[in-house]
BADREN-887175 format. One record per residue (C-alpha): residue number from 1; x, y, z; residue in one letter. Coordinates in pm, whole numbers. Layout:
residues N
<rec n="NUM" X="X" Y="Y" Z="Z" res="A"/>
...
END
This chain:
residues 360
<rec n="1" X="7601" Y="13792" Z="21620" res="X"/>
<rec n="2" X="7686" Y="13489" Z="21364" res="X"/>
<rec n="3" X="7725" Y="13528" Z="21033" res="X"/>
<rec n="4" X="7395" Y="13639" Z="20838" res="X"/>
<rec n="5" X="7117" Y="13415" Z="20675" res="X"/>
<rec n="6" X="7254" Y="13444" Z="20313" res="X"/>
<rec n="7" X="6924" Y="13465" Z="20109" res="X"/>
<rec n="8" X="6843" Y="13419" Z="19715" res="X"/>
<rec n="9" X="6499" Y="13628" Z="19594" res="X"/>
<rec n="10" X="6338" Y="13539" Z="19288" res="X"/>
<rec n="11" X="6077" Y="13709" Z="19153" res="X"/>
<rec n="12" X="6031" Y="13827" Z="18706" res="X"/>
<rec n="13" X="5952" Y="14161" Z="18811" res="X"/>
<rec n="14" X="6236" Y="14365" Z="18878" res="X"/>
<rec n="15" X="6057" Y="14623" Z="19113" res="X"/>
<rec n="16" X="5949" Y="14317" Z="19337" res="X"/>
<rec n="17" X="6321" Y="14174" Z="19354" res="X"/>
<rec n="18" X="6452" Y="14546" Z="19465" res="X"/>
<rec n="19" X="6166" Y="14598" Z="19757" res="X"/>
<rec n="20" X="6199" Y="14255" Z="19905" res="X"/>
<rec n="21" X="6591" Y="14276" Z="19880" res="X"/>
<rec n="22" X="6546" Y="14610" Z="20052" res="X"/>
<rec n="23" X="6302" Y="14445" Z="20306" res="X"/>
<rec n="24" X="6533" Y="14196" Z="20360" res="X"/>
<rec n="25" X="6884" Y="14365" Z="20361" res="X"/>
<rec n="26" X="6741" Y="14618" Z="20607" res="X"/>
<rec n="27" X="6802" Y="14351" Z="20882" res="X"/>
<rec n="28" X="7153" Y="14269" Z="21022" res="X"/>
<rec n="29" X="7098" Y="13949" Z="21064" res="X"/>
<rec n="30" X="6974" Y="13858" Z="20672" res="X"/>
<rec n="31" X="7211" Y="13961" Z="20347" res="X"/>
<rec n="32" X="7063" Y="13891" Z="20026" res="X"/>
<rec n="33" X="7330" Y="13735" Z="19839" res="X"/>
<rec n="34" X="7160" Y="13696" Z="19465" res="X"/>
<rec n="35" X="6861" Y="13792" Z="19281" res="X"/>
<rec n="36" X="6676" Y="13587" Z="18959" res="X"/>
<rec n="37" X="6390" Y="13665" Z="18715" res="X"/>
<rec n="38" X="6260" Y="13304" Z="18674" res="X"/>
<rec n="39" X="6264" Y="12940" Z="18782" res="X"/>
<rec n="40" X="6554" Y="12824" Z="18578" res="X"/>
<rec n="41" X="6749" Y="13144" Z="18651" res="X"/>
<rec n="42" X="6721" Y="13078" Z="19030" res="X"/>
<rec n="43" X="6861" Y="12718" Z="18963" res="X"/>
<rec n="44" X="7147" Y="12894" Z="18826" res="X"/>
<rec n="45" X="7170" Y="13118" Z="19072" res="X"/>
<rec n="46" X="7143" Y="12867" Z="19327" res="X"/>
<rec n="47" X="7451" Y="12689" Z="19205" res="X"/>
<rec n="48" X="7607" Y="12995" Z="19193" res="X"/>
<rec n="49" X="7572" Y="13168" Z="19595" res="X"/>
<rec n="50" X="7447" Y="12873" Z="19779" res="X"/>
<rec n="51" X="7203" Y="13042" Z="19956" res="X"/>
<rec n="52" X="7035" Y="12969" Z="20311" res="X"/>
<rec n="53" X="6709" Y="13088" Z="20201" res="X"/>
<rec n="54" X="6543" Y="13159" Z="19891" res="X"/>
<rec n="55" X="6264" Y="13332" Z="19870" res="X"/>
<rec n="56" X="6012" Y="13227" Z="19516" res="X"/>
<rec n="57" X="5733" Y="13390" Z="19352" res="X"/>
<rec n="58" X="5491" Y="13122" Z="19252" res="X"/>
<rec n="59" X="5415" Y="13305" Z="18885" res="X"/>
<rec n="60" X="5704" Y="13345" Z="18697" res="X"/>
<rec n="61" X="5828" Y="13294" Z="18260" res="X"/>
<rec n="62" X="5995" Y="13045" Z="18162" res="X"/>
<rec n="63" X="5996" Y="12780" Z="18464" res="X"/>
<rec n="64" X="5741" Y="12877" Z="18742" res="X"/>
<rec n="65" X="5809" Y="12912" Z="19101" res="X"/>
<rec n="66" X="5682" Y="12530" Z="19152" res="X"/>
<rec n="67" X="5884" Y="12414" Z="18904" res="X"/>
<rec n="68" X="6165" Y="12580" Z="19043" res="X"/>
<rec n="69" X="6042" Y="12427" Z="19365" res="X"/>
<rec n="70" X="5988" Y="12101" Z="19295" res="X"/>
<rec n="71" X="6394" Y="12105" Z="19098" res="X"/>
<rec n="72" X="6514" Y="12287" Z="19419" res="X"/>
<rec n="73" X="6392" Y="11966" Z="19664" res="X"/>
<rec n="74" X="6493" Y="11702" Z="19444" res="X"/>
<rec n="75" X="6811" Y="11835" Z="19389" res="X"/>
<rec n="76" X="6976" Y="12076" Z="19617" res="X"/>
<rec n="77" X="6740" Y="12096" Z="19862" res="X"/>
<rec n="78" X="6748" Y="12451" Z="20069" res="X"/>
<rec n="79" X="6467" Y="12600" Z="20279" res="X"/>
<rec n="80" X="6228" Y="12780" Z="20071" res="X"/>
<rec n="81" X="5939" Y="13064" Z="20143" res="X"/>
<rec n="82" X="5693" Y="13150" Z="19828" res="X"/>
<rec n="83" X="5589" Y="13460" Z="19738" res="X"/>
<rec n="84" X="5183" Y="13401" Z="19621" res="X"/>
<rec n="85" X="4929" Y="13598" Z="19506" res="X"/>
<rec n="86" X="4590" Y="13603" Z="19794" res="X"/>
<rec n="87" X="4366" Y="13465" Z="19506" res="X"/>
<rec n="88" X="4207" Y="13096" Z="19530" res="X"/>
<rec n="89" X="4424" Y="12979" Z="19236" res="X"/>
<rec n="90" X="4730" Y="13160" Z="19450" res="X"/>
<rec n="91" X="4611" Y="12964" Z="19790" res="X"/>
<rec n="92" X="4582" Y="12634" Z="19583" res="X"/>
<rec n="93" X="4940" Y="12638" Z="19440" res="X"/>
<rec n="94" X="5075" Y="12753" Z="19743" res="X"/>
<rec n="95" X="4936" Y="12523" Z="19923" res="X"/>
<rec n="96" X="5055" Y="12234" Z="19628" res="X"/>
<rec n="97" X="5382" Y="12429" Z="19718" res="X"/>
<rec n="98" X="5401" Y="12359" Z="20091" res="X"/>
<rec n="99" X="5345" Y="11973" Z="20005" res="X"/>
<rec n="100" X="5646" Y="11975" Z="19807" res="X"/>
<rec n="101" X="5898" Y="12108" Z="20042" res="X"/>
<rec n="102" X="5835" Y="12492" Z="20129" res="X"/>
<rec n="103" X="5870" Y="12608" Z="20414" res="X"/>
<rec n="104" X="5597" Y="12881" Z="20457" res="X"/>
<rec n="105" X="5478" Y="13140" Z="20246" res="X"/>
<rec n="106" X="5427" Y="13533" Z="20244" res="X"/>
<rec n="107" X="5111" Y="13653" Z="20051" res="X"/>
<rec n="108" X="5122" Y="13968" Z="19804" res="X"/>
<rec n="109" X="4873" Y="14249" Z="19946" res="X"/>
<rec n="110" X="4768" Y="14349" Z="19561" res="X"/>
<rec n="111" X="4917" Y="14174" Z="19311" res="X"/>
<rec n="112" X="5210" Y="14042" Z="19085" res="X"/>
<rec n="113" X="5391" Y="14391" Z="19144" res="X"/>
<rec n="114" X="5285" Y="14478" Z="19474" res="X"/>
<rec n="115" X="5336" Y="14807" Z="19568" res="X"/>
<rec n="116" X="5197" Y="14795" Z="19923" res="X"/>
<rec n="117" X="5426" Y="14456" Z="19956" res="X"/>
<rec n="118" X="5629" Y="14693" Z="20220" res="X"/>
<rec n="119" X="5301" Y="14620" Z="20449" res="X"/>
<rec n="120" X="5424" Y="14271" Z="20488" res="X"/>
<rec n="121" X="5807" Y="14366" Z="20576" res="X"/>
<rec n="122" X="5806" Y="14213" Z="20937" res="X"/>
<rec n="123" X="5633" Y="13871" Z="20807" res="X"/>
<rec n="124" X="5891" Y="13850" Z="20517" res="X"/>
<rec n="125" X="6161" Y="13913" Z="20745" res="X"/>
<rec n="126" X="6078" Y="13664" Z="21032" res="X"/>
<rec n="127" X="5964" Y="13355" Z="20804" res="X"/>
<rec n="128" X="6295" Y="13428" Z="20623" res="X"/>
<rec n="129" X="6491" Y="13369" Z="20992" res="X"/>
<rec n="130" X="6207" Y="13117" Z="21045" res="X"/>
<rec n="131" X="6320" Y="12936" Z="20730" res="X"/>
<rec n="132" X="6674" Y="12958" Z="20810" res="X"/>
<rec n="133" X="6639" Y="12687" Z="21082" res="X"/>
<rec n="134" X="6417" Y="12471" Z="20978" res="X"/>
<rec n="135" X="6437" Y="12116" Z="20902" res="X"/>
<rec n="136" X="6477" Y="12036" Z="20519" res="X"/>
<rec n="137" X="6531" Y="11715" Z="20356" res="X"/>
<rec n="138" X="6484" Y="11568" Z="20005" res="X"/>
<rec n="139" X="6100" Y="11499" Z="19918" res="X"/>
<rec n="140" X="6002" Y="11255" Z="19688" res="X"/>
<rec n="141" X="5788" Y="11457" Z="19463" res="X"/>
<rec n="142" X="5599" Y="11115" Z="19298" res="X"/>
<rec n="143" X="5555" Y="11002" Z="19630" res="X"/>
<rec n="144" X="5412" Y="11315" Z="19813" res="X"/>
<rec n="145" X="5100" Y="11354" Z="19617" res="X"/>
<rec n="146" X="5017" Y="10977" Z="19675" res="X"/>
<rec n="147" X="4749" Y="10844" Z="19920" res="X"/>
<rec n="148" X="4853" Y="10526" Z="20118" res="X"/>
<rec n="149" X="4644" Y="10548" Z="20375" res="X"/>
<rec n="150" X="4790" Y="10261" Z="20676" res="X"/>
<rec n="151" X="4687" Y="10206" Z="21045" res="X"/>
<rec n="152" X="4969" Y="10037" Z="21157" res="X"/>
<rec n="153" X="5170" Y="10159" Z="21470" res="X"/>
<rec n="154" X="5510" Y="10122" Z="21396" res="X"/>
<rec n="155" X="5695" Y="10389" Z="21594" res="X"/>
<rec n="156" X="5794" Y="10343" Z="21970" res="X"/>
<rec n="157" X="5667" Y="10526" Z="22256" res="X"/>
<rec n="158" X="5921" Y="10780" Z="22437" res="X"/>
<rec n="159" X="5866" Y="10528" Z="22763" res="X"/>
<rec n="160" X="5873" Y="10165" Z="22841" res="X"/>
<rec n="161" X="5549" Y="10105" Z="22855" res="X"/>
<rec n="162" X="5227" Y="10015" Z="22675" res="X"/>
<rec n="163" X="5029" Y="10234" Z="22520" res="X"/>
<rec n="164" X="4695" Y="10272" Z="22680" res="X"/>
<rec n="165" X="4341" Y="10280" Z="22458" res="X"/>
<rec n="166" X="4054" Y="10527" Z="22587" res="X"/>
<rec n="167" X="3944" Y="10431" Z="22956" res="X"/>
<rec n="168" X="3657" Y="10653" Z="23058" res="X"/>
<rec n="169" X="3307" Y="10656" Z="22869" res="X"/>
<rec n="170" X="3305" Y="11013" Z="22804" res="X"/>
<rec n="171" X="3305" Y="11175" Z="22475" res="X"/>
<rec n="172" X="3622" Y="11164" Z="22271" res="X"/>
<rec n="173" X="3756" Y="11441" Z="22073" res="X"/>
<rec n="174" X="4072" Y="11466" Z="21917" res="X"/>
<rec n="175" X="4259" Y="11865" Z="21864" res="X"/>
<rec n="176" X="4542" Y="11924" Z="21657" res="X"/>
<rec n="177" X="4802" Y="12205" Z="21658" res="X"/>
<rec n="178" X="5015" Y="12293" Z="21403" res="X"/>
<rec n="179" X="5229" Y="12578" Z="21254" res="X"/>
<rec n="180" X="5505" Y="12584" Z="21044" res="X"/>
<rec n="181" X="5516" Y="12268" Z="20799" res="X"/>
<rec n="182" X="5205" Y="12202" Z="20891" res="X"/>
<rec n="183" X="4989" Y="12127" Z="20580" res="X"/>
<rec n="184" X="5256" Y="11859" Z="20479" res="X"/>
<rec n="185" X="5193" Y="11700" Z="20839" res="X"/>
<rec n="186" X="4822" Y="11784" Z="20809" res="X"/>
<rec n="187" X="4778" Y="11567" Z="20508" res="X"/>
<rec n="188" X="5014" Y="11316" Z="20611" res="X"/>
<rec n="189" X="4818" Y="11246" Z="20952" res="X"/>
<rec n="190" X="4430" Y="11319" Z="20802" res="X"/>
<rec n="191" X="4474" Y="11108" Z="20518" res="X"/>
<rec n="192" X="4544" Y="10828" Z="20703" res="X"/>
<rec n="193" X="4262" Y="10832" Z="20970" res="X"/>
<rec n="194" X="3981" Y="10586" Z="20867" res="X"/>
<rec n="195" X="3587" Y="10738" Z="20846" res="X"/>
<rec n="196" X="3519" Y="10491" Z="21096" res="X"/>
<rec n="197" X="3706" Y="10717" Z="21357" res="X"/>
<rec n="198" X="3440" Y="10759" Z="21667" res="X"/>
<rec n="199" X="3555" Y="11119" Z="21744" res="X"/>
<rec n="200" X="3565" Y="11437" Z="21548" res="X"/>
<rec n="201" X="3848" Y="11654" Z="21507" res="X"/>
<rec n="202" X="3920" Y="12022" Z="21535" res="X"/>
<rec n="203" X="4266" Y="12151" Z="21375" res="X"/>
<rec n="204" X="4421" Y="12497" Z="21435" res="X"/>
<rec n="205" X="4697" Y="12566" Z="21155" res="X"/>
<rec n="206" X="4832" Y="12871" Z="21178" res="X"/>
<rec n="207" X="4723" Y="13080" Z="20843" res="X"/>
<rec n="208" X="4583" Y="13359" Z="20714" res="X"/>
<rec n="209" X="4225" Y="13430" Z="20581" res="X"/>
<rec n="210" X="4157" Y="13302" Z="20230" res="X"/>
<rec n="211" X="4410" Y="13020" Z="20246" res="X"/>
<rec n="212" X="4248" Y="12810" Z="20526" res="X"/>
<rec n="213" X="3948" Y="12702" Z="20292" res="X"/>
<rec n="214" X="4178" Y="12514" Z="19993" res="X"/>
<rec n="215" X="4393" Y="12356" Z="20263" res="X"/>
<rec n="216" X="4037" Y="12220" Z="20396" res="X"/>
<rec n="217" X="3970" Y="12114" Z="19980" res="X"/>
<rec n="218" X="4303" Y="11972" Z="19932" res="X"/>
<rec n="219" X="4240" Y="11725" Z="20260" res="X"/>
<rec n="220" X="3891" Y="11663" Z="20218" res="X"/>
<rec n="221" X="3990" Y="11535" Z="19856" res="X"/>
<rec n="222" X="4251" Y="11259" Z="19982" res="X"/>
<rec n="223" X="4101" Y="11130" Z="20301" res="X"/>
<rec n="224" X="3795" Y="10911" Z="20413" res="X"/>
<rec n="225" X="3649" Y="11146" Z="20657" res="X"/>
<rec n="226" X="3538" Y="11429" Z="20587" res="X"/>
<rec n="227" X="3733" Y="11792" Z="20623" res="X"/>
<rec n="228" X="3579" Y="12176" Z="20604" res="X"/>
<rec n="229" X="3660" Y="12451" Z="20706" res="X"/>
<rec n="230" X="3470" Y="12542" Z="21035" res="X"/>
<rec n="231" X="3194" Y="12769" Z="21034" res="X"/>
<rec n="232" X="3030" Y="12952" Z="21313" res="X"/>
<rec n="233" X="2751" Y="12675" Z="21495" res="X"/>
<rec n="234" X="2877" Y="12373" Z="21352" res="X"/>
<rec n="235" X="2823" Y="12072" Z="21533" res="X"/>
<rec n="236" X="3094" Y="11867" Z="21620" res="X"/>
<rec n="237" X="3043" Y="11500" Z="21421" res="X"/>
<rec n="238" X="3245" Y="11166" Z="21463" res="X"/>
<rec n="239" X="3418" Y="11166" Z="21121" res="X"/>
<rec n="240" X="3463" Y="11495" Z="21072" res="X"/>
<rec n="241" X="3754" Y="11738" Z="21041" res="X"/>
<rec n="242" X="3714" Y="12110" Z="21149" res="X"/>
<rec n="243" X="3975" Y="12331" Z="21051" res="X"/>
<rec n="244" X="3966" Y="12675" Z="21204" res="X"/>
<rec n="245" X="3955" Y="12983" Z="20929" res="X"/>
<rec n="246" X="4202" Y="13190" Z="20912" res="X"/>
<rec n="247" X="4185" Y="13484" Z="21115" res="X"/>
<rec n="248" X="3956" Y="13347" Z="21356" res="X"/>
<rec n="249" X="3945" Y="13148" Z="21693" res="X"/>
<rec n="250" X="3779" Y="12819" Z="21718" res="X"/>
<rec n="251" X="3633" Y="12769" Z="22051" res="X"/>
<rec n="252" X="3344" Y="12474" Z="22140" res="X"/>
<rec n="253" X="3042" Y="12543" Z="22333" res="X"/>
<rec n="254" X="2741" Y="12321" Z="22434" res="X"/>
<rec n="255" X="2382" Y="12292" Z="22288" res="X"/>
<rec n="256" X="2172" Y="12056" Z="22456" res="X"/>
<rec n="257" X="2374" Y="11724" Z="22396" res="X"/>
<rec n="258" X="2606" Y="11815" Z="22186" res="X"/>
<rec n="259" X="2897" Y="12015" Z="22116" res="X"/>
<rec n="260" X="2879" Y="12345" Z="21895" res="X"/>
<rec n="261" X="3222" Y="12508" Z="21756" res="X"/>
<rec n="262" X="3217" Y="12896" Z="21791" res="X"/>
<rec n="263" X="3446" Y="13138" Z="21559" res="X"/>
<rec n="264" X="3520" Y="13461" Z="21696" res="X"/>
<rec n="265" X="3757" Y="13763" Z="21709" res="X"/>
<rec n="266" X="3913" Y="13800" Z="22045" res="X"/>
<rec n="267" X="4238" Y="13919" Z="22027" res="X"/>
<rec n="268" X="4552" Y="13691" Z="21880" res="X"/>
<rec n="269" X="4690" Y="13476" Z="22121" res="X"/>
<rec n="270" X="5054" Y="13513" Z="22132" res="X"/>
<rec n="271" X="5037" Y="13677" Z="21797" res="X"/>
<rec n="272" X="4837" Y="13419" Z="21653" res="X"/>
<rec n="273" X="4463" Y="13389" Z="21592" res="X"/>
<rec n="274" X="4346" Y="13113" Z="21536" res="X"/>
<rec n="275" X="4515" Y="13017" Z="21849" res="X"/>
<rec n="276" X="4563" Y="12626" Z="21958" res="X"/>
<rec n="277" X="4611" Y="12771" Z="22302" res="X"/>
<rec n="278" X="4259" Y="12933" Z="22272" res="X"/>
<rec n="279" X="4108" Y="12616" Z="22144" res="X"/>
<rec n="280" X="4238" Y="12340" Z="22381" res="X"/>
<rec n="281" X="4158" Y="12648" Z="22683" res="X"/>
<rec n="282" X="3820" Y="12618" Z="22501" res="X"/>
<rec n="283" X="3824" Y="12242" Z="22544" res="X"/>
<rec n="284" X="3949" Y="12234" Z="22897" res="X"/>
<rec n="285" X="3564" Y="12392" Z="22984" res="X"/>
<rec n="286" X="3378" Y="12063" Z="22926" res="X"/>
<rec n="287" X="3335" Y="11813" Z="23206" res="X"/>
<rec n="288" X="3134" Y="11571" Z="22961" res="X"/>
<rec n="289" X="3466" Y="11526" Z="22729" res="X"/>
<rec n="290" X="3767" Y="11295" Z="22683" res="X"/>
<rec n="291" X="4028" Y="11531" Z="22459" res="X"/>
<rec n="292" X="4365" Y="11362" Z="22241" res="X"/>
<rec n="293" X="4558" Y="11665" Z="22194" res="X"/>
<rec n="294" X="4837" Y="11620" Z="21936" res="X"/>
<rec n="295" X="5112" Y="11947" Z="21846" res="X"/>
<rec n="296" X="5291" Y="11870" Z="21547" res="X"/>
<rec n="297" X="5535" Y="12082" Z="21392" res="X"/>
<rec n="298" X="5547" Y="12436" Z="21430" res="X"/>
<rec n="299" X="5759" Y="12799" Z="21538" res="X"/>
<rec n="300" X="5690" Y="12898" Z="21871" res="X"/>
<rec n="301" X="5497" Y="12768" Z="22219" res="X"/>
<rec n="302" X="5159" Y="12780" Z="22093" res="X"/>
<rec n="303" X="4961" Y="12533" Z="22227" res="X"/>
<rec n="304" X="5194" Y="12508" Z="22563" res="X"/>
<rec n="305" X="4941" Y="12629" Z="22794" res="X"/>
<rec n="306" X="4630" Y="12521" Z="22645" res="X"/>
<rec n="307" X="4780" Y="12151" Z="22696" res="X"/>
<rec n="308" X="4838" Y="12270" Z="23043" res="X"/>
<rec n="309" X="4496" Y="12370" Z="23099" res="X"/>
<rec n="310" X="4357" Y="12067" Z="22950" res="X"/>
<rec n="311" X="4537" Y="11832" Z="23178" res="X"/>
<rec n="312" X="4464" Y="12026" Z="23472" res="X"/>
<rec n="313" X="4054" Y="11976" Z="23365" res="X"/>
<rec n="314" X="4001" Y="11704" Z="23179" res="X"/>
<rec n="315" X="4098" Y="11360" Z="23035" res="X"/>
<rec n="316" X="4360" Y="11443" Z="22791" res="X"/>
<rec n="317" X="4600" Y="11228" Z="22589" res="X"/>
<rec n="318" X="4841" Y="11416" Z="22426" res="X"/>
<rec n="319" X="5082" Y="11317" Z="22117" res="X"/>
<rec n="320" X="5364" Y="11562" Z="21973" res="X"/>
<rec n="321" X="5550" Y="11485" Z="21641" res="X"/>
<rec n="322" X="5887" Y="11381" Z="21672" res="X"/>
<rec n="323" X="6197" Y="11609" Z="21605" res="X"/>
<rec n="324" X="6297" Y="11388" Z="21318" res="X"/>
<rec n="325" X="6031" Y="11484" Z="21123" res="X"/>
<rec n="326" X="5919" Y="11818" Z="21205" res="X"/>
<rec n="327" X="6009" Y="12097" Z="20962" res="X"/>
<rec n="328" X="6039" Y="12302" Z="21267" res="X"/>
<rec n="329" X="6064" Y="12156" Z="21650" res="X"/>
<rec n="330" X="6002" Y="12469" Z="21842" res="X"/>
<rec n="331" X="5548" Y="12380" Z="21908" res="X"/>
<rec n="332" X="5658" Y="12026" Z="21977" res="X"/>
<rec n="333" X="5950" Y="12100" Z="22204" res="X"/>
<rec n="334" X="5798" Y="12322" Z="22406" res="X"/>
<rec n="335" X="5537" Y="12075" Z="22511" res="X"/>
<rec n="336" X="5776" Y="11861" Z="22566" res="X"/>
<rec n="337" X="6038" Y="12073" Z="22836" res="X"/>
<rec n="338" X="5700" Y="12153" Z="23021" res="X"/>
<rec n="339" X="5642" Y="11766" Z="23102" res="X"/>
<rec n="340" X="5283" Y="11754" Z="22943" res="X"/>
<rec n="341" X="5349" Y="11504" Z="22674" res="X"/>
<rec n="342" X="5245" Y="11120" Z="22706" res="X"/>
<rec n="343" X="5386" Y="11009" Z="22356" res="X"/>
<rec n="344" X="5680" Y="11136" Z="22087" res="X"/>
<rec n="345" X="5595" Y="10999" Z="21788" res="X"/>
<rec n="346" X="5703" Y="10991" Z="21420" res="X"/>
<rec n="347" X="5481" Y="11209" Z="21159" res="X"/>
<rec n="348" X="5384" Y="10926" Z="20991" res="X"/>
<rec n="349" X="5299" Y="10720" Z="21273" res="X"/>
<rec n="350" X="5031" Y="10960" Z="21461" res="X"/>
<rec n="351" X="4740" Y="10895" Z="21262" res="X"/>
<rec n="352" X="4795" Y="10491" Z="21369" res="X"/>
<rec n="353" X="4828" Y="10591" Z="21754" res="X"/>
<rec n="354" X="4501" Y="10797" Z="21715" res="X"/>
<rec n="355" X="4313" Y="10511" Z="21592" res="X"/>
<rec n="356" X="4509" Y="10250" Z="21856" res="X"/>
<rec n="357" X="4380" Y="10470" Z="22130" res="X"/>
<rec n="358" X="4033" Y="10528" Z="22056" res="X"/>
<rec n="359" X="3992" Y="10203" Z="21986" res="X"/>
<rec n="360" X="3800" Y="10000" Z="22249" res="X"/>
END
């Protein structure tokens, strides 16, 4: 074994800072070098242990965890994972958090001193190692909250040769996968796609109940079509964004003519429910569609075999994000070494290719 992930926790209450250095310390692999009671103390602190990891409580005196956050990317940048609270003002700043350089997040069972957070030990653990490799660079905090919406294709295909448009008649609809980093790459891809887009799209991010609903808000508010989160019986509308709710499968059935999205409880996939495996498997029933599957950045295989069963069934163009700009390249990559990826492209390049592609 290496050295250990050297991790920085910083949290004002001092009960919280002993239980999640506990949590933490527990595992050979992680050593919490440091602890701080605020924003401007972990800056400090920062300096002071150069940590792999920190791990930030979003409410905090003095300077608050996004604060801290935002200081922490411009600066010194170092992969984060916030601590939040499970309330909608929690999801919304975490979610603010994620677009400004954090790397995931761990939710509080009951509070600002949690004292069921020891429920959570395994999740604070492995997004910690999670965090440890992922792919951090400076953000441009002016710049990330901006919408420049462009439809230009300026990235180059992983082959030779030209990019084909749509060539059967069928019905078109585009999936998305996406874990880790995702609702940075989320808003950087919907935000670009124009309502004039003749398809509608389904999205699997991988998050938990309660959280699902203000990343639909926050996307719905800075693009031209239109994003919810998907409800049981919803039909499927050019123009449209469906992202599955946390907790839940997303899975598409017929009625009459049209297509109907179903949420349900089977079991996780993989350890993850929703499941982009689940919904492209889901996808790969239906004869009368045409499916553009793109995996963007993300821990793990998930979506691996539901791309496999889609291009076993169906038409199916699929797109991953490019290593350069994933936060993580493990979703992507795995795609990739199982030869069921037509293009490699660029973050902010895959809404373009979309719209190049369904394009007659």
């Amino acid at each position: 074994m290496g050295e250990p992930i050297r991790v920085l926790v910083v949290d004002d209450s001092a009960f919280m800072r002993k239980i999640i250095t506990d949590i933490l310390n527990h595992d050979q692999r992680i050593q919490v070098v440091g602890t701080a009671r605020n924003g401007k103390d972990a800056l400090e602190k920062q300096q002071l242990h150069k940590p792999d990891v920190i791990t930030l409580d979003v409410e905090m005196p003095i300077m608050n965890g996004l604060e801290a956050l935002k200081s922490i990317m411009r600066t010194s940048p170092c992969p984060v994972v916030m601590i939040s609270s499970q309330t909608k003002k929690g999801a919304e700043i975490t979610l603010l958090a994620m677009e400004f350089g954090a790397v995931d997040f761990v939710t509080k069972p009951s509070g600002p001193i949690s004292l069921d957070i020891g429920k959570e030990e395994h999740t604070i653990r492995e997004k910690v190692l999670h965090a440890a490799k992922a792919n951090i660079k400076p953000i441009n905090i002016e710049k990330s909250t901006a919408f420049q919406p462009t439809y230009e294709v300026k990235s180059k295909p992983r082959t030779n040769r030209t990019m084909p448009v749509s060539s059967t008649n069928k019905k078109k609809v585009i999936a998305i996968g996406t874990s880790t980093g995702g609702p940075r790459a989320l808003k950087t891809v919907i935000s670009q796609i124009p309502a004039t887009i003749e398809a509608p799209i389904l999205i699997v991010q991988h998050m938990p109940s309660g959280f699902t609903r203000s990343l639909a808000e926050r996307l719905n508010a800075v693009s031209e079509i239109n994003v919810k989160e998907a409800e049981n019986g919803d039909i499927l509308l050019n123009g449209t964004a469906y992202i599955a709710p946390g907790g839940y499968h997303i899975s598409v059935d017929n009625k009459g003519n049209e297509l109907m999205i179903r949420t349900h409880l089977e079991d996780p996939r993989k350890g993850h429910r929703p499941s982009v495996d689940v919904m492209y498997e889901s996808l790969a029933l239906h004869s009368t569609i045409e499916v553009v599957a793109v995996i963007m950045t993300g821990m793990g295989a998930d979506g691996t075999e539901g791309l496999r069963a889609l291009k076993a069934a169906t038409p199916c163009y699929s797109i991953v994000e490019a290593e350069e700009s994933c936060v993580v390249f493990g979703m992507p990559k795995a795609a990739i070494k199982a030869n069921l990826v037509d293009e490699v492209v660029h973050v902010q390049h895959i809404a373009g290719h979309l719209v190049r592609y369904l394009t007659r």
